[in-house]
C-alpha positions as CSV (number, residue, x, y, z in Angstrom):
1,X,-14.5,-0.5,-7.1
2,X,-15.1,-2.9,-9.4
3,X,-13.0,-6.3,-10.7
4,X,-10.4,-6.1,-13.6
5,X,-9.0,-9.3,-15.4
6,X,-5.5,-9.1,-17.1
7,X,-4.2,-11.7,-19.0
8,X,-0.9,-12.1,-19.1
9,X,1.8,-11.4,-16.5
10,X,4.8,-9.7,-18.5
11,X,5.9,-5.9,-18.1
12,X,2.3,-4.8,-19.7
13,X,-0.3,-6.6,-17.3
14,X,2.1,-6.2,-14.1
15,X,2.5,-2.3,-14.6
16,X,-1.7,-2.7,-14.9
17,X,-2.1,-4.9,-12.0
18,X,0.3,-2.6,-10.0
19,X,-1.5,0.5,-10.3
20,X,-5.1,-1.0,-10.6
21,X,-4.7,-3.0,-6.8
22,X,-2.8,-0.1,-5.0
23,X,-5.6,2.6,-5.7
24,X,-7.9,-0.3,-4.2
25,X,-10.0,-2.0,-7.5
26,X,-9.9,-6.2,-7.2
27,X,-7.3,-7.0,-9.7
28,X,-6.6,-11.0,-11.1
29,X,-3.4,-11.6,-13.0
30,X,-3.6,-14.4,-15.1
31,X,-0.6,-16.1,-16.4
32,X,2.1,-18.8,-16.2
33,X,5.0,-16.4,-16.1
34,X,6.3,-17.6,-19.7
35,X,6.8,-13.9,-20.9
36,X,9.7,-12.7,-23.0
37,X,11.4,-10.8,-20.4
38,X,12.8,-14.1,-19.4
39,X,14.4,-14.2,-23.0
40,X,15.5,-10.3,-22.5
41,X,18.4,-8.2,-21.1
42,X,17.4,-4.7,-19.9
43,X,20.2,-2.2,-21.1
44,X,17.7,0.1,-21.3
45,X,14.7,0.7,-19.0
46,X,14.6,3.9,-17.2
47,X,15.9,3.9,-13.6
48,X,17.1,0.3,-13.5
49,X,20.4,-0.7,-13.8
50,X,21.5,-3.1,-16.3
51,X,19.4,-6.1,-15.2
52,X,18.3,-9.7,-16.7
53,X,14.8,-9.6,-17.5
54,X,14.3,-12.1,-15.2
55,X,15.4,-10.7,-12.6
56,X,13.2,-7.6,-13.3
57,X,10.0,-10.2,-13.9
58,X,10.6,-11.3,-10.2
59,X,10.4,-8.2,-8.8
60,X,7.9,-6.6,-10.7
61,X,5.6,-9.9,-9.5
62,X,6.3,-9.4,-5.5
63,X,5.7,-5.5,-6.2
64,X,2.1,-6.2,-7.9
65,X,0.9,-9.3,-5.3
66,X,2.6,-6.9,-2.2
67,X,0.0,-4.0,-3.3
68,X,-3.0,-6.8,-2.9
69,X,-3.4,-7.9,-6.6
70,X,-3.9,-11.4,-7.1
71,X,-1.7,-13.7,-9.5
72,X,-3.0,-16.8,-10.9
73,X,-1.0,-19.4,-12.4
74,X,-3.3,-20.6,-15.3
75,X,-4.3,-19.9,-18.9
76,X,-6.8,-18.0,-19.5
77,X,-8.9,-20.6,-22.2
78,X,-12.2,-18.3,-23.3
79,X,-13.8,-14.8,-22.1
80,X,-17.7,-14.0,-22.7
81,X,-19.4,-10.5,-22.6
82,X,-21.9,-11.0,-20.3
83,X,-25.3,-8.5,-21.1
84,X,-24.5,-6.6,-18.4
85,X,-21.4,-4.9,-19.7
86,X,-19.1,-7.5,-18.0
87,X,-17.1,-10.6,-18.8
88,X,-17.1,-14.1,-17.8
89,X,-13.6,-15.2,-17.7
90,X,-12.6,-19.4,-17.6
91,X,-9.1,-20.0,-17.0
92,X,-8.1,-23.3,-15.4
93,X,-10.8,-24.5,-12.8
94,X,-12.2,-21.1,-12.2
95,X,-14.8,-19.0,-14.0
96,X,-14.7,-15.6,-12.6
97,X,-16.4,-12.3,-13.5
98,X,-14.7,-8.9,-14.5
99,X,-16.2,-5.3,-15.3
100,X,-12.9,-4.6,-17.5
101,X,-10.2,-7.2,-19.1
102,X,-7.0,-6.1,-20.1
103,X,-5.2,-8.2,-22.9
104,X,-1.4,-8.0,-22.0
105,X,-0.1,-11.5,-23.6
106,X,1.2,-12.9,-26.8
107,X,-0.8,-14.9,-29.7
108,X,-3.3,-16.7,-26.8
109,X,-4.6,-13.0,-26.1
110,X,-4.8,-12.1,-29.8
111,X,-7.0,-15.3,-30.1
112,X,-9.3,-14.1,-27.1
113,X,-10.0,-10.7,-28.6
114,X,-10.2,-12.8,-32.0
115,X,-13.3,-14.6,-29.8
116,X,-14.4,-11.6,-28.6
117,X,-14.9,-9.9,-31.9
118,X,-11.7,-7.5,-31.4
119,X,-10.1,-8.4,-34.9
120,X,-6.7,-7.4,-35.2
121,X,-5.3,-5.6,-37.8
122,X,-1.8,-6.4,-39.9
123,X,-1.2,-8.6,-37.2
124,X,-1.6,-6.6,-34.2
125,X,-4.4,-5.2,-32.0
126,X,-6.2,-1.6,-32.8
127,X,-6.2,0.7,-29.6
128,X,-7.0,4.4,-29.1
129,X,-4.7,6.2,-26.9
130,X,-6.0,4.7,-23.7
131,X,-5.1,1.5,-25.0
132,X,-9.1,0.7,-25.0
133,X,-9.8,-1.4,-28.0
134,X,-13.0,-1.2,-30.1
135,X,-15.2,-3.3,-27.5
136,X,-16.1,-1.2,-24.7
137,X,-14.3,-2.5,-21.3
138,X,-11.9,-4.9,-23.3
139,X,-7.9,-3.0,-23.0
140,X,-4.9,-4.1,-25.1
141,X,-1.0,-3.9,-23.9
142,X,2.2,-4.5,-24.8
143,X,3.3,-7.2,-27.7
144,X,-0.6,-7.7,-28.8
145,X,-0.6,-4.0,-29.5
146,X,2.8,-3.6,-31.0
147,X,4.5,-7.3,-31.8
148,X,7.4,-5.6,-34.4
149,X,8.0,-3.0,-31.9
150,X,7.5,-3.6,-28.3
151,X,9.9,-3.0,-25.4
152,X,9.4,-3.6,-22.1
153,X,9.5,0.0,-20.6
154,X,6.6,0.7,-24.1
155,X,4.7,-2.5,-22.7
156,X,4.8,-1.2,-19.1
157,X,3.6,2.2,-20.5
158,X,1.0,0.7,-22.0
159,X,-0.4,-1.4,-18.7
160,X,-0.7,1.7,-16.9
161,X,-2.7,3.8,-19.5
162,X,-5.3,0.7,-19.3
163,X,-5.0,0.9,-15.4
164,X,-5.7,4.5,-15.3
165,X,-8.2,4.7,-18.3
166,X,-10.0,2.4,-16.2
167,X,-9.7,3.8,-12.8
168,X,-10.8,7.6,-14.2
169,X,-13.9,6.1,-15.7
170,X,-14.7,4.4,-12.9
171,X,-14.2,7.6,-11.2
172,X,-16.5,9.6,-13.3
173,X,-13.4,11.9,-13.4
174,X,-9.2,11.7,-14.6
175,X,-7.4,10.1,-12.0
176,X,-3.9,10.5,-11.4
177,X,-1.5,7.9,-9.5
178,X,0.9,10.6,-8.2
179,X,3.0,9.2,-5.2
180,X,4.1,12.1,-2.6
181,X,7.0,11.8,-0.1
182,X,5.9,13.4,2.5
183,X,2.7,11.8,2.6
């Protein structure tokens, strides 16, 4: 398997990280947990209960480190496409390499794609339906995709089409994240 960045550590990147660490690919979550969910009320996200978004970003951040994805508190500050297909990622003291990044944070991601030559569009990022963006290996979520209209249950949506966009082509084949009872 190989080693996915995500920047940013709201609804989008967490529902990423979750699915991308419990089907076993290395999976870095960079942020500083400064997402809008702590300025947000869920009335309505499916299957929760009323609940501050607060109190959801908590949970949500045990869920994605108890599945054996990592979450780093710094800023991501530049990526590089490396000639191999990859990406150099520098964020605080480390430098770390990625076969996939997904961008799942405000205006600092739109200015990473920006650097990366992912140009948004009236103000937001263009994705296909994978949420893959124009450069191949480079994902967009959440408020960079749809800043007038994001949710957190959309955002969360997003994250995992990135996760499993990524997981099928590493695959070679469509994967599906189906969790059985009886199993």
């Amino acid at each position: 398997m190989g080693r996915t960045v995500i920047v940013g550590d709201g609804a989008a990147g967490l529902s990423a990280a979750l699915l991308l660490a419990k089907n076993g690919h290395d999976t870095r979550v960079y942020g500083t947990d400064r997402t809008l969910l702590h300025h947000a009320h869920l009335h309505n996200y499916l299957g929760l209960p009323d609940t501050s978004g607060s109190g959801f970003q908590a949970v949500a951040r045990r869920q994605v480190e108890q599945v054996g994805a990592r979450l780093v508190d710094a800023e991501v500050t530049a990526i590089e496409a490396t000639e191999g297909g990859g990406f150099t990622i520098h964020a605080g003291d480390e430098t770390v390499d990625a076969d996939h990044v997904v961008l799942a944070g405000g205006r600092s991601c739109a200015r990473l794609a920006a650097g990366l030559g992912v140009a948004a569009e009236d103000g937001s990022i263009p994705v296909d339906a994978h949420t893959a963006t124009s450069l191949p290996g480079v994902y967009a979520a959440g408020h960079l995709v749809y800043p007038t209209r994001s949710q957190a249950i959309i955002s969360a949506g997003d994250g995992a089409k990135a996760a499993l966009d990524i997981l099928s082509r590493e695959a070679g084949r469509d994967v599906q994240d189906w969790d059985n009872a009886g199993d």
